[in-house]
N, CA, C and O atoms as a GROMACS GRO file, in nm:
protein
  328
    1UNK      N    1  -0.824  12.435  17.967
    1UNK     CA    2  -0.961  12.396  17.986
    1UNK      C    3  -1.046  12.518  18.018
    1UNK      O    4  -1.009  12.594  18.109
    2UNK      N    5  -1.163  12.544  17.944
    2UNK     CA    6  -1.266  12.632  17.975
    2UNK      C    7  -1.346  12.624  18.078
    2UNK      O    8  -1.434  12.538  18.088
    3UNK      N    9  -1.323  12.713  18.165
    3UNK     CA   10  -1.427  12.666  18.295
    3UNK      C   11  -1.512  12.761  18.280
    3UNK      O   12  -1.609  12.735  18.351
    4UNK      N   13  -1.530  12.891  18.208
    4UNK     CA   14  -1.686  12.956  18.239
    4UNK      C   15  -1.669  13.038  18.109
    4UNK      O   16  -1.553  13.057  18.072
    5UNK      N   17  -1.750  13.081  18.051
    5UNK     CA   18  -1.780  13.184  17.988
    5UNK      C   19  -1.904  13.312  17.996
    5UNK      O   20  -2.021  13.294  18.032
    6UNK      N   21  -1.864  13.396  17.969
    6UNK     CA   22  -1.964  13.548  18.027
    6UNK      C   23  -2.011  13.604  17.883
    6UNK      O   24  -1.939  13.618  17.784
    7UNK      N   25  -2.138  13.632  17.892
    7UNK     CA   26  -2.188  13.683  17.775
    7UNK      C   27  -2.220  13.810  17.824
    7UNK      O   28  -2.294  13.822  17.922
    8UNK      N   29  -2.171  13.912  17.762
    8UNK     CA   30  -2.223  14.070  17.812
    8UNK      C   31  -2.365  14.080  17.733
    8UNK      O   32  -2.367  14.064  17.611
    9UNK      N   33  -2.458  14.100  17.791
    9UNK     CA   34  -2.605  14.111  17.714
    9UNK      C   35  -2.635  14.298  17.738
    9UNK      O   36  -2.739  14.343  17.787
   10UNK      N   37  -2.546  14.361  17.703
   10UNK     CA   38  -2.487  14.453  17.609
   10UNK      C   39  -2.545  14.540  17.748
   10UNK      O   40  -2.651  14.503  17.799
   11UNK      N   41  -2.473  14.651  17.801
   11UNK     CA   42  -2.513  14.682  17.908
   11UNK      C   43  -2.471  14.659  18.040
   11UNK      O   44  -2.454  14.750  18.120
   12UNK      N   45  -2.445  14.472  18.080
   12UNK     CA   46  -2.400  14.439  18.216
   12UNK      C   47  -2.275  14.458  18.236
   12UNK      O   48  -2.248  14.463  18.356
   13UNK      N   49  -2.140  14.477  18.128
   13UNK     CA   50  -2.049  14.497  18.155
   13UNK      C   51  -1.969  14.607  18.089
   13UNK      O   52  -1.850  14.622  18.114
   14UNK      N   53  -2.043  14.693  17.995
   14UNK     CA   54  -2.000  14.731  17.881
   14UNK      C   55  -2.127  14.852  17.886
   14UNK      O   56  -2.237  14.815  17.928
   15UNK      N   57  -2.115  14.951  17.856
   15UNK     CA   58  -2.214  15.007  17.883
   15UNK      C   59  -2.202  15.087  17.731
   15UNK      O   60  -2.142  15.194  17.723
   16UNK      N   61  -2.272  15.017  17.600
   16UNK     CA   62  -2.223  15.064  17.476
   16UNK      C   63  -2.334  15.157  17.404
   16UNK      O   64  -2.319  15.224  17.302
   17UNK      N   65  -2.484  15.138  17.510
   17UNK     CA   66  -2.582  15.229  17.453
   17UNK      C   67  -2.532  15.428  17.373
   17UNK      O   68  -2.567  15.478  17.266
   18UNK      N   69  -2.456  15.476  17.467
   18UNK     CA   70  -2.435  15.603  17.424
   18UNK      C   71  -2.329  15.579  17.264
   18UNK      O   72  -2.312  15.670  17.183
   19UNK      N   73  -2.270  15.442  17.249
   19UNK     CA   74  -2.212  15.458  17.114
   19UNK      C   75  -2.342  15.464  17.012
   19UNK      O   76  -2.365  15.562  16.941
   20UNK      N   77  -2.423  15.345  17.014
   20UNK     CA   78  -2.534  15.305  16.953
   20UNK      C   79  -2.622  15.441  16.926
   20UNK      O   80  -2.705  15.447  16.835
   21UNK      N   81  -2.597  15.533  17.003
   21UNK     CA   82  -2.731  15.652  17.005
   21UNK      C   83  -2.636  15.769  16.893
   21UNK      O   84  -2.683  15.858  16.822
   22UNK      N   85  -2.456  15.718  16.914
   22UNK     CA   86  -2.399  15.828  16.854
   22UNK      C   87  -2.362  15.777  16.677
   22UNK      O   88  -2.314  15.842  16.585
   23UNK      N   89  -2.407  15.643  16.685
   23UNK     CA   90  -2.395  15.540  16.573
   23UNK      C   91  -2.555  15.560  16.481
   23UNK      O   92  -2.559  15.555  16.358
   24UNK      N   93  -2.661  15.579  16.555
   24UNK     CA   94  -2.759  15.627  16.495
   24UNK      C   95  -2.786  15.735  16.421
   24UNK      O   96  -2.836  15.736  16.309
   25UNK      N   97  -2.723  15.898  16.538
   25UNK     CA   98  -2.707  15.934  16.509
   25UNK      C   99  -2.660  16.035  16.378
   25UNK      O  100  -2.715  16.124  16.313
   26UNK      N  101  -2.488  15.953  16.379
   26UNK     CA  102  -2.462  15.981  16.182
   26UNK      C  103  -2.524  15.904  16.081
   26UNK      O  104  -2.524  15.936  15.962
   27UNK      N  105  -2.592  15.770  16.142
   27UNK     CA  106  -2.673  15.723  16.023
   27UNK      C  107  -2.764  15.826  15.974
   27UNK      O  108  -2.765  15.870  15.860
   28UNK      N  109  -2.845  15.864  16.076
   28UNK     CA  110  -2.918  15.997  16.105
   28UNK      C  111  -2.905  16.109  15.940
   28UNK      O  112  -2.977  16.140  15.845
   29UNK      N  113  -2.786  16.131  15.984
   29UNK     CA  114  -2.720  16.271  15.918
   29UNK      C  115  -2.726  16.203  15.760
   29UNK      O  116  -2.802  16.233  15.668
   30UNK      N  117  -2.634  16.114  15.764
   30UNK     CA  118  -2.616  16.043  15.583
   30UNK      C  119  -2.764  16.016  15.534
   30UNK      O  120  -2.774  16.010  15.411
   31UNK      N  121  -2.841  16.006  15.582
   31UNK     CA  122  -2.980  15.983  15.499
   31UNK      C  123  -3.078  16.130  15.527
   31UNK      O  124  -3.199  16.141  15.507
   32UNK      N  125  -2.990  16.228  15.577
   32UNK     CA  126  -3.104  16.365  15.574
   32UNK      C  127  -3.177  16.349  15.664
   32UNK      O  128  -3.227  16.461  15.680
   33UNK      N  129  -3.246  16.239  15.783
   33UNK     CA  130  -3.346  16.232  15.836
   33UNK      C  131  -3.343  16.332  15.928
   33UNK      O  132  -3.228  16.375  15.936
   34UNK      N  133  -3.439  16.405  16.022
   34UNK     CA  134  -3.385  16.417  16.171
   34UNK      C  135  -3.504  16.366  16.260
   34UNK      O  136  -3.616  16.416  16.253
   35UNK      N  137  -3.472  16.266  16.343
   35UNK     CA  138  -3.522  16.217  16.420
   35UNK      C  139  -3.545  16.274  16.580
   35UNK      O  140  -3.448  16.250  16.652
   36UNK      N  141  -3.644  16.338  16.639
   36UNK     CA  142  -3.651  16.384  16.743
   36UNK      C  143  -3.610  16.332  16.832
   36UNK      O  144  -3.636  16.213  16.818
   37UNK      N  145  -3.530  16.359  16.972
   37UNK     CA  146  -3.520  16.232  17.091
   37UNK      C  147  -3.633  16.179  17.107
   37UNK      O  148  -3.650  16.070  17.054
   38UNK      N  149  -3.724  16.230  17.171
   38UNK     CA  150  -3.870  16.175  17.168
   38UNK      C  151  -3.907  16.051  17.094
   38UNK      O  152  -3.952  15.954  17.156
   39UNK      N  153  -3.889  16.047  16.954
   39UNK     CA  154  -3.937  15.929  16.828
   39UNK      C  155  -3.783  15.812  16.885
   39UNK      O  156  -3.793  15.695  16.919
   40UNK      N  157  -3.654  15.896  16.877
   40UNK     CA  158  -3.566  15.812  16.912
   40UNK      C  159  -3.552  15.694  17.003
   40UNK      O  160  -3.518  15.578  16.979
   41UNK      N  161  -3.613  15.802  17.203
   41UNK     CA  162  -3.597  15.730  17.312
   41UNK      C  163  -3.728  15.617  17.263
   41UNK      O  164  -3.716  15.507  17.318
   42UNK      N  165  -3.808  15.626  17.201
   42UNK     CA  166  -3.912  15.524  17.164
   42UNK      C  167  -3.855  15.345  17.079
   42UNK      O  168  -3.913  15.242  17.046
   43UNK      N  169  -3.709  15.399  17.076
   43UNK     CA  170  -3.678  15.286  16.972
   43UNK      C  171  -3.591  15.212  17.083
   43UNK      O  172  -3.567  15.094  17.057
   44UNK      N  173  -3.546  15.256  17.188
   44UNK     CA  174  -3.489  15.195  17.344
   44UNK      C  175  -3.526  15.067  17.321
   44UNK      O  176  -3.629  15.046  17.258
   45UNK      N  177  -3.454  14.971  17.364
   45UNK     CA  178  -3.446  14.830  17.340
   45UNK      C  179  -3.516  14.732  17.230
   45UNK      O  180  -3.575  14.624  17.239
   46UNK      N  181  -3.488  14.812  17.134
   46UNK     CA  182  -3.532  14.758  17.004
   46UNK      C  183  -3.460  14.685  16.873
   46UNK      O  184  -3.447  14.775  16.790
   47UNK      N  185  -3.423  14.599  16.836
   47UNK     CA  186  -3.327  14.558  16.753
   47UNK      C  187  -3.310  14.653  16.646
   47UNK      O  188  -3.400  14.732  16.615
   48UNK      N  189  -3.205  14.648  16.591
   48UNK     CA  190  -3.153  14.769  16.490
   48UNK      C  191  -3.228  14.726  16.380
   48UNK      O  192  -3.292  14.822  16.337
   49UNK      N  193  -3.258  14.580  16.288
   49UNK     CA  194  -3.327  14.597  16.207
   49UNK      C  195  -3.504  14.676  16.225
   49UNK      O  196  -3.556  14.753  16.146
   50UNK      N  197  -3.542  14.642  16.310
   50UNK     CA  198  -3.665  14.660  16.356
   50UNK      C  199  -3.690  14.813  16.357
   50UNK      O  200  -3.802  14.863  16.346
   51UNK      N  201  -3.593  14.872  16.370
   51UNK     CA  202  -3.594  15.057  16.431
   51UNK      C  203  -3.584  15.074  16.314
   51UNK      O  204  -3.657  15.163  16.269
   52UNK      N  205  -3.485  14.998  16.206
   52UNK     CA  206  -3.456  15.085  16.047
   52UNK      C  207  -3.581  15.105  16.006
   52UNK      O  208  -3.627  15.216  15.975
   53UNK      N  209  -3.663  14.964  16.003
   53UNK     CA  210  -3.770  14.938  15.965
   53UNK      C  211  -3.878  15.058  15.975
   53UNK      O  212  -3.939  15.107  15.880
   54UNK      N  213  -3.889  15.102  16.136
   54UNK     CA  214  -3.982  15.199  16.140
   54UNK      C  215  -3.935  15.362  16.080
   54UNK      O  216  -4.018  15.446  16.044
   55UNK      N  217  -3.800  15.380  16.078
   55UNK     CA  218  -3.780  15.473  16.019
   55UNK      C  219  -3.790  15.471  15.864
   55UNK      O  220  -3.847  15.578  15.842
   56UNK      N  221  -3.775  15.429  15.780
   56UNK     CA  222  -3.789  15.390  15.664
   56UNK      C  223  -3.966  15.407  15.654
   56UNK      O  224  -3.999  15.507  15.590
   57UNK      N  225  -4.051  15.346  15.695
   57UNK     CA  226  -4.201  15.428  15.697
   57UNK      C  227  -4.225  15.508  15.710
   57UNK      O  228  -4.304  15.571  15.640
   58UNK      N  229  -4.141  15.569  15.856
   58UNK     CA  230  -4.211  15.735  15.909
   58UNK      C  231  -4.193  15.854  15.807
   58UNK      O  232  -4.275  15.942  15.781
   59UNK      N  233  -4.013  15.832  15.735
   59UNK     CA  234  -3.980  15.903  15.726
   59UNK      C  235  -3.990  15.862  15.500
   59UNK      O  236  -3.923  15.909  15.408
   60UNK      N  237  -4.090  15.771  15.500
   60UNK     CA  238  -4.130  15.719  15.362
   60UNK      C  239  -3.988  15.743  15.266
   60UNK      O  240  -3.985  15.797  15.156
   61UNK      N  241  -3.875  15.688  15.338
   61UNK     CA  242  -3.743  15.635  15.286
   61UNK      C  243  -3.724  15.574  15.192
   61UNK      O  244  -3.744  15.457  15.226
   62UNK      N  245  -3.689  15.578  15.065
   62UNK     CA  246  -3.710  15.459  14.935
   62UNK      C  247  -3.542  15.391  14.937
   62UNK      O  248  -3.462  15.397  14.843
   63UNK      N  249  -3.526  15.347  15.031
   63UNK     CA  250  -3.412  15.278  15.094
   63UNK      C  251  -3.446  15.158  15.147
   63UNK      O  252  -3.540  15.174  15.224
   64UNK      N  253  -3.410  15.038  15.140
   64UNK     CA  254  -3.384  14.918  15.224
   64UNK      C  255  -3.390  14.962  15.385
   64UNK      O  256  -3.370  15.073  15.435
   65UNK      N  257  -3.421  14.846  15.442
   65UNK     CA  258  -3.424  14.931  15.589
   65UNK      C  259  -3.260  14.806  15.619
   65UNK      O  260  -3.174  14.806  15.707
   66UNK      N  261  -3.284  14.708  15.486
   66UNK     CA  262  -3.091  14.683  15.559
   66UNK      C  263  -3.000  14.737  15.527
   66UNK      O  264  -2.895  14.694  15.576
   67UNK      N  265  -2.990  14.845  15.440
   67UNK     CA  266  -2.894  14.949  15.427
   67UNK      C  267  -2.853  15.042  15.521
   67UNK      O  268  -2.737  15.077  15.541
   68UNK      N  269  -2.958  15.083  15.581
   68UNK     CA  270  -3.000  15.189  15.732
   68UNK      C  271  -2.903  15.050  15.841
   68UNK      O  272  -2.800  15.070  15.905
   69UNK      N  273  -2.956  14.961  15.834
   69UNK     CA  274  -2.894  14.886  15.918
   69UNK      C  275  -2.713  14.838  15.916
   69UNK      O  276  -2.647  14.805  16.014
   70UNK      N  277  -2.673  14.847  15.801
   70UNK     CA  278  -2.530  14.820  15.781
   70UNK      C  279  -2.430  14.944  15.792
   70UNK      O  280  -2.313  14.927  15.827
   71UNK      N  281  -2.512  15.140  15.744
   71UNK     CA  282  -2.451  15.181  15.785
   71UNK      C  283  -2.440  15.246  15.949
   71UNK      O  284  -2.359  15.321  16.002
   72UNK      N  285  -2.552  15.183  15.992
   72UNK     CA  286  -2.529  15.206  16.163
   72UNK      C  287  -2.430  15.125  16.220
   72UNK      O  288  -2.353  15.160  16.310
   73UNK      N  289  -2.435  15.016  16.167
   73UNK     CA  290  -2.354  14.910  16.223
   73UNK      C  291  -2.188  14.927  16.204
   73UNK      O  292  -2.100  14.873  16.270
   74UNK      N  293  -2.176  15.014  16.097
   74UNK     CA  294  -2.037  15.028  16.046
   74UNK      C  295  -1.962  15.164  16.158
   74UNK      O  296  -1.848  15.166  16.205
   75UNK      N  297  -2.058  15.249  16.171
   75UNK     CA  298  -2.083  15.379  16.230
   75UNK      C  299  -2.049  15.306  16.396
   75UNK      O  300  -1.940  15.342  16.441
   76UNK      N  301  -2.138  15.202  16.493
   76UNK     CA  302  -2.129  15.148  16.572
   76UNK      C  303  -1.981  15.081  16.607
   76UNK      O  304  -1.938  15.095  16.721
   77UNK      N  305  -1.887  14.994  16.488
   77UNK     CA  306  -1.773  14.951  16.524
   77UNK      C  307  -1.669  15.051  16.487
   77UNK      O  308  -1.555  15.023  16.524
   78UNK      N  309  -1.692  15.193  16.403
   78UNK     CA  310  -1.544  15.232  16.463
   78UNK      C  311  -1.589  15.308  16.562
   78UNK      O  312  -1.490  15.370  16.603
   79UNK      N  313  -1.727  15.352  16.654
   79UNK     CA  314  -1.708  15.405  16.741
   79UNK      C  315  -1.642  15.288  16.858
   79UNK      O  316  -1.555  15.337  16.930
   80UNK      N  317  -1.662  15.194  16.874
   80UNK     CA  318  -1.655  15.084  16.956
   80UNK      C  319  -1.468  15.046  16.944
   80UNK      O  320  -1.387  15.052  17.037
   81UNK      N  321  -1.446  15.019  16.835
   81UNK     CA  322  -1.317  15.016  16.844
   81UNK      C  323  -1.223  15.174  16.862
   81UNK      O  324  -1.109  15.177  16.815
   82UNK      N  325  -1.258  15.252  16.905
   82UNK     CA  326  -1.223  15.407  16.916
   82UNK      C  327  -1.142  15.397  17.086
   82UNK      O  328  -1.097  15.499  17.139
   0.00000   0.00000   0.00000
C-alpha cells in the first residue's frame, strides 16, 4: 500500500541546476552559439522550451527551437545518469 509520495520540484532534493547549466552549455557548443553568463543567468527558472525559444531569435537561429530543446535534454540525461 502507498502511503505518500514526494515530488522533487527539481532543487528540494536533488540539486540538478549545475547539470542543466552544463547540459546547456554543450547545446551551446553544437550550434556555434556563445551565450554570455549574463544573457544565460537571465534564463534562471525558465522552461527549456521557452529559453530555446529566445535563443533561436537572439541569436536569428534557422533551427526549430525543439531541436535546441531535445539536444539539451539528451545532453541533461547522460549528465544525470553519470
Amino acid at each position: 500500500m502507498l502511503n505518500a509520495v514526494i515530488f522533487d520540484m527539481d532543487g528540494v532534493i536533488v540539486d540538478s541546476e549545475p547539470l542543466h547549466h552544463k547540459a546547456y552549455k554543450k547545446m551551446f557548443v553544437d550550434f556555434e552559439i556563445e551565450v554570455s553568463d549574463a544573457l544565460f543567468e537571465n534564463f534562471t527558472g525558465e522552461a527549456t522550451l521557452a529559453i530555446c525559444q529566445k535563443i533561436c531569435e537572439n541569436f536569428k537561429l534557422d533551427v526549430p527551437p525543439e531541436k535546441l530543446v531535445q539536444r539539451k535534454r539528451e545532453y541533461f540525461n547522460r549528465l544525470f545518469d553519470e
